[in-house]
N, C-alpha and C positions, 0 to 999 in steps of 0.2 A: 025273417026274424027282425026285428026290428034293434035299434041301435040301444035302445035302453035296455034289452033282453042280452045283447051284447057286452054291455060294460058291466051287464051283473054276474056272469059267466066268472066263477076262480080263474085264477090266473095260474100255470103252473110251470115251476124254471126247474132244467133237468134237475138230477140230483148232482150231476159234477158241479153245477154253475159256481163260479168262483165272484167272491166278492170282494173290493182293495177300496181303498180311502186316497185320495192324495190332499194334499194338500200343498197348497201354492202361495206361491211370492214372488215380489221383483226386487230390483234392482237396477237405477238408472228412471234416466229422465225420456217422460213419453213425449216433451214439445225438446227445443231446441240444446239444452243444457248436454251436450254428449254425442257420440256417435253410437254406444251401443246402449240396447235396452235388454234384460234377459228377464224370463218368467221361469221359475224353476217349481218343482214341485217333488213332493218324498213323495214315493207310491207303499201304501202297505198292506198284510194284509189281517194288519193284528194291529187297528188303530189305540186301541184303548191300553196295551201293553206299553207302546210306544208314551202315551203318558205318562204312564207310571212309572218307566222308567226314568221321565226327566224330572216329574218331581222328588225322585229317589238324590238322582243328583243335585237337584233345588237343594235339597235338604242336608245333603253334606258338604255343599259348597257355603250353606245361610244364604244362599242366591234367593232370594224370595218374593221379594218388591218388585226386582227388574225385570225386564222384558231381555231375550237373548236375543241381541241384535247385531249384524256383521258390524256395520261400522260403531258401534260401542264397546267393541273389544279393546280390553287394556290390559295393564302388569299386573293389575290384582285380581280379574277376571280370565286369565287365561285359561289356567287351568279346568273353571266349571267348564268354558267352550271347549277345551280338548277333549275333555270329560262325555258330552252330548254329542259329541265328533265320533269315538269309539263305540259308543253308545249305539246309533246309527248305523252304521256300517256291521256291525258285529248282531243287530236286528234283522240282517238280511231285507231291510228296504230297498225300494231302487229310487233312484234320484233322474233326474231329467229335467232337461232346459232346453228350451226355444230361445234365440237369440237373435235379435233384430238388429243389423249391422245396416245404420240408417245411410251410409255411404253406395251401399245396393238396393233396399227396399224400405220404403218407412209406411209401414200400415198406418200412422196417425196423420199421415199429409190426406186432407181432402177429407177428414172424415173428422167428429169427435172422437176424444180421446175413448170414451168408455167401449166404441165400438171397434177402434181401434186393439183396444185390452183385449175386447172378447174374442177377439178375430185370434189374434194369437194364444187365448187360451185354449179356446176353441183344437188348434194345430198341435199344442203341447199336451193337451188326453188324450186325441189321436191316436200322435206319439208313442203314445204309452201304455193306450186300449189292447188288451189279447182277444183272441176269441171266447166265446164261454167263459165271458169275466162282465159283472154288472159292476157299474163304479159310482160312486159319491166321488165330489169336487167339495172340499173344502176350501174358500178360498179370502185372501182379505179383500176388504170392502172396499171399493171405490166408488165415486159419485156418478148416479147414474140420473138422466132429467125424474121427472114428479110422472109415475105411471110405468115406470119402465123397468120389468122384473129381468134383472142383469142375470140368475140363474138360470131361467124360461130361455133366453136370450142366445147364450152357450149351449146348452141342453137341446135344443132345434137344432145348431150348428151341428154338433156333433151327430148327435142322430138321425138328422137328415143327410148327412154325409154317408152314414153307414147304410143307413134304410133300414136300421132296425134303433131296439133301445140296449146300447151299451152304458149310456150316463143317467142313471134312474133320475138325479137330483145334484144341483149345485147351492150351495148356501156361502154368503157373503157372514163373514166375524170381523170381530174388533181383535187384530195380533196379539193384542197384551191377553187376551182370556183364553189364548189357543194354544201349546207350545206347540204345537204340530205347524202351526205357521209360522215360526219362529224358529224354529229349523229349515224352515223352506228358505227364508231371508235371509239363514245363515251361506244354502249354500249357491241362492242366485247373487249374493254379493261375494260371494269367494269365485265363481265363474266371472262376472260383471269387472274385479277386481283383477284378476289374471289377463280375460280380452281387452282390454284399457290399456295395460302397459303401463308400468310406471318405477323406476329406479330408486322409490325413497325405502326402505326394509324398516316399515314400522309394524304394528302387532298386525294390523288387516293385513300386511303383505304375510306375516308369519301364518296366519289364520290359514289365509288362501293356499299356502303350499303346504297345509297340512290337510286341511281337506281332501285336498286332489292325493296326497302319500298314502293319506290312510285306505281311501278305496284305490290303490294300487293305479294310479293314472299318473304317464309320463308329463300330459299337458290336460288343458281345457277344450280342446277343440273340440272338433264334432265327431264323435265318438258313436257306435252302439253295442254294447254287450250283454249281460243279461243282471247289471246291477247299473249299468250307465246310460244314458240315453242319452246324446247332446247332441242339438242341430241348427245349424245357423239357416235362418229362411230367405230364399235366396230369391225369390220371384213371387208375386202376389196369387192366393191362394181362393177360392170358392167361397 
């Protein structure tokens, strides 16, 4: 049979196969600025829900303009964040982050940055891949050279990793047109914000320890249950 008789063949996924969306973000600096970097991502599997629900809260907060951003949280904006915080959590998504503590490993030494990105985004689907689950990567865009599809990129990673196809497609957005990504920024800067350490109790530190109350977590550490995922990368990876 030849290979064009082959790619013209249907394709067929059980009838269990499960399909989730995530959607990813960082937090922290990929060159010198810091010690950690984290990539976090919502896993769901009711993406389009998930919108609707935050433009529900858009819409009772008059949040409309702005972009939900961790470090933009203030005294007039709390609320809509606590708001998409419950919102979250009470959707049955799961949340997970990969976390680069560049004190033990830094994927961006010796390499550019974008291959450094994918390396660990690459690790945080993994992560978060089941069996009998096809996934989309929703993710924000970074600059990648002239020629170089950063999805294709990821999408090899992963599923040469597994030897099969668990990540159909990854697609790079612009945050402000996602809230799905903008939920993800809310909570690698609420992890990013806790593993940093820091003594000052302004609304990011209030944000951060409400994140972690609301989905029932004593801390931020490296956690796995079946709403949490969280893993500090401790050695360099495939």
């Amino acid at each position: 049979m030849s290979s064009t008789q082959r790619s013209s063949r249907p394709l067929h996924l059980p009838a269990g196969t499960r399909t989730s969306t995530l959607f990813m973000d960082e937090s922290g600096s990929k060159g010198s600025g810091g010690n950690f970097f984290v990539l976090a991502a919502i896993k769901t599997g009711d993406p389009d829900a998930l919108s609707r629900n935050m433009k529900s809260i858009r819409d009772e907060f008059r949040f409309h303009k702005e972009e939900f951003k961790f470090n933009a949280v203030s005294k007039n904006t709390f609320g809509a964040y606590k708001a998409i915080i419950d919102m979250l959590e009470a959707s049955g998504a799961q949340i997970g982050a990969s976390i680069i503590d560049k004190d033990v490993h830094d994927p961006f030494n010796g390499r550019d940055q974008w291959e450094g990105h994918a390396w660990i985004s690459a690790a945080l689907i993994k992560g978060l891949a089941t069996r009998n689950e096809l996934l989309t990567v929703l993710c924000d865009g970074i600059s990648v050279p002239k020629g170089i599809s950063y999805g294709n990129e990821v999408q090899r990673k992963v599923n040469g990793s597994f030897r099969n196809t668990r990540l159909a497609s990854v697609v790079s957005l612009d945050s402000c047109t996602c809230d799905g990504l903008q939920l993800a920024d809310i909570v690698a800067g609420a992890i990013h914000h806790s593993r940093r350490g820091t003594s000052v109790d302004n609304f990011k530190a209030q944000l951060s320890r409400y994140v972690r109350r609301t989905f029932d977590l004593d801390n931020f550490n490296d956690q796995r249950s079946s709403r949490v995922n969280i893993r500090t990368i401790l050695a360099p990876q495939v």
